[in-house]
N, C-alpha and C positions, 0 to 999 in steps of 0.2 A: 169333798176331801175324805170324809170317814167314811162314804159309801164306795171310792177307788180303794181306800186299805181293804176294808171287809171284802170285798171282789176279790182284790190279791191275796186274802188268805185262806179264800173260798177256795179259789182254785189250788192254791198251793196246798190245803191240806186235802182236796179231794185226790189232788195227784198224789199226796201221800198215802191215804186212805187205800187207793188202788193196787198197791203197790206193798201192802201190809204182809204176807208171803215172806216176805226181806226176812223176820223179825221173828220168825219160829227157830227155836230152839239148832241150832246145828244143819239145820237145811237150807238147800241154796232156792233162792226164787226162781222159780222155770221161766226162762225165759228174759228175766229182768237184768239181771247181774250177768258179767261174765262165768262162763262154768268153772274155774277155779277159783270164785269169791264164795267164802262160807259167811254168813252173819249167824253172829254167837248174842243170846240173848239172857242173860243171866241175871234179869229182876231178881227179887225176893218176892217169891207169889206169897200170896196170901194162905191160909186154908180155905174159905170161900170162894175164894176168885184165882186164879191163873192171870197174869196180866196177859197170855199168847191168847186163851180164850175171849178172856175180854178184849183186847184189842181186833180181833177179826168180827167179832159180834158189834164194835165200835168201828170199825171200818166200813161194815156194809149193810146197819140197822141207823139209817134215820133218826129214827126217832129215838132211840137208845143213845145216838149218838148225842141228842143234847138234850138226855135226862143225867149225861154221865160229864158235862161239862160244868165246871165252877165259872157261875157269873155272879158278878163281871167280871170277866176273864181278861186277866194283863196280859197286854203286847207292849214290849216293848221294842222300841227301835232303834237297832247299835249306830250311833251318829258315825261317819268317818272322819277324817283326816280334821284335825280343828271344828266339828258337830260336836254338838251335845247328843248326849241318848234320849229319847222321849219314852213316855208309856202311854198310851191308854188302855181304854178300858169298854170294852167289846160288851154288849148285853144281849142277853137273849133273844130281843127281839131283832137283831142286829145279824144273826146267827145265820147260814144257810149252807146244806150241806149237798158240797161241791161234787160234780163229777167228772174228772180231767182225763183226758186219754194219755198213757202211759207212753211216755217216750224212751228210747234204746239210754238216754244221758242223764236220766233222773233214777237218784241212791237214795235208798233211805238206809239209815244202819242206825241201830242203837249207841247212845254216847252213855257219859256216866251213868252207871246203875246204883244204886244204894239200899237198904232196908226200906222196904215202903215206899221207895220212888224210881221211877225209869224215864227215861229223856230217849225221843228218836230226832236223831239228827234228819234232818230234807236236807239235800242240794242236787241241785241241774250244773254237770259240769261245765267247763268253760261260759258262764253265764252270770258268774258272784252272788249267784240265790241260796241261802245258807240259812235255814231255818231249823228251832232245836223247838221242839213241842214236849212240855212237861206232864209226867204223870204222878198222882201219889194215889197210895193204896191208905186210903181211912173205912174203920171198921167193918173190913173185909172187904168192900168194895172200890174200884179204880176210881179215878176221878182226872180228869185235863184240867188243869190249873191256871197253864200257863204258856206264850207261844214268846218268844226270843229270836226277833229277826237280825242276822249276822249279817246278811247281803249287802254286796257294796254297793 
C-alpha cells in the first residue's frame, strides 16, 4: 500500500518536476501551456535563494532534490464524498526521484503565495489528479514540506 502511494507521488511530482518552466516569473512554458496561458509567480524570495532558482535546480538536481526535502514529509489525502482525510508520512528512505514524460493535459501553476511560502498546484485535466506541493523559505533556504492530494 505505502509503496503504490510513494509510486504515485513519484511519478506525479517527476511530471511535475518536468514541467517547472510553468513557474518562472511572467513566461509562458514552451510548448506545455496553451500560447495565451501566462503563469505569474510571485513568492517572496528570499535574499539567498530565488524560489525560480531553486525550484529548476529542485526540478532537475537529484540529489539536491532530497537534500531540500523536510522528512518526514506529510501527505495528506483529501477523503471524498463521506471519507475521512488521512496523512502520512513519507521518509527518506521512501523517497525516489521520478521521471514522467510530459503530457499535452498536465498544468502546473502556482497557487497561494505568502511571505516565506509558495504552493504549486499539479493537475492532469479531465482525470481528477489535483495535487498542491508546499514550499517555505527557512534561513534563506527553500524547503518542500509538504504534498496535499485533492484528486478525486
Amino acid at each position: 500500500m505505502l509503496s503504490q502511494i510513494i509510486k504515485k507521488y513519484g511519478l506525479l511530482c517527476g511530471a511535475l518536476l518536468l514541467l517547472h518552466p510553468a513557474c518562472d516569473n511572467n513566461k509562458r512554458a514552451k510548448g506545455l501551456l496553451p500560447a495565451k496561458a501566462t503563469v505569474k509567480f510571485n513568492a517572496v524570495d528570499t535574499a539567498s535563494e530565488s524560489f525560480n532558482v531553486f525550484f529548476n535546480r529542485f526540478s532537475t538536481d537529484s540529489a539536491f532534490q532530497i537534500s531540500r526535502i523536510e522528512f518526514p514529509l506529510k501527505l495528506t489525502i483529501i477523503g471524498g464524498e463521506g471519507e475521512s482525510d488521512t496523512s502520512k508520512f513519507l521518509q527518506k528512505k521512501d523517497w525516489s526521484f521520478a521521471h514522467a514524460q510530459p503530457e499535452k493535459k498536465i498544468i502546473t501553476k502556482p497557487a497561494q503565495t505568502g511571505k516565506g511560502m509558495a504552493n504549486i498546484h499539479f493537475f492532469i485535466e479531465d482525470t481528477g489528479v489535483s495535487v498542491y506541493y508546499q514550499f517555505v523559505s527557512r534561513r534563506g533556504k527553500w524547503w518542500m514540506t509538504s504534498i496535499r492530494d485533492e484528486s478525486d
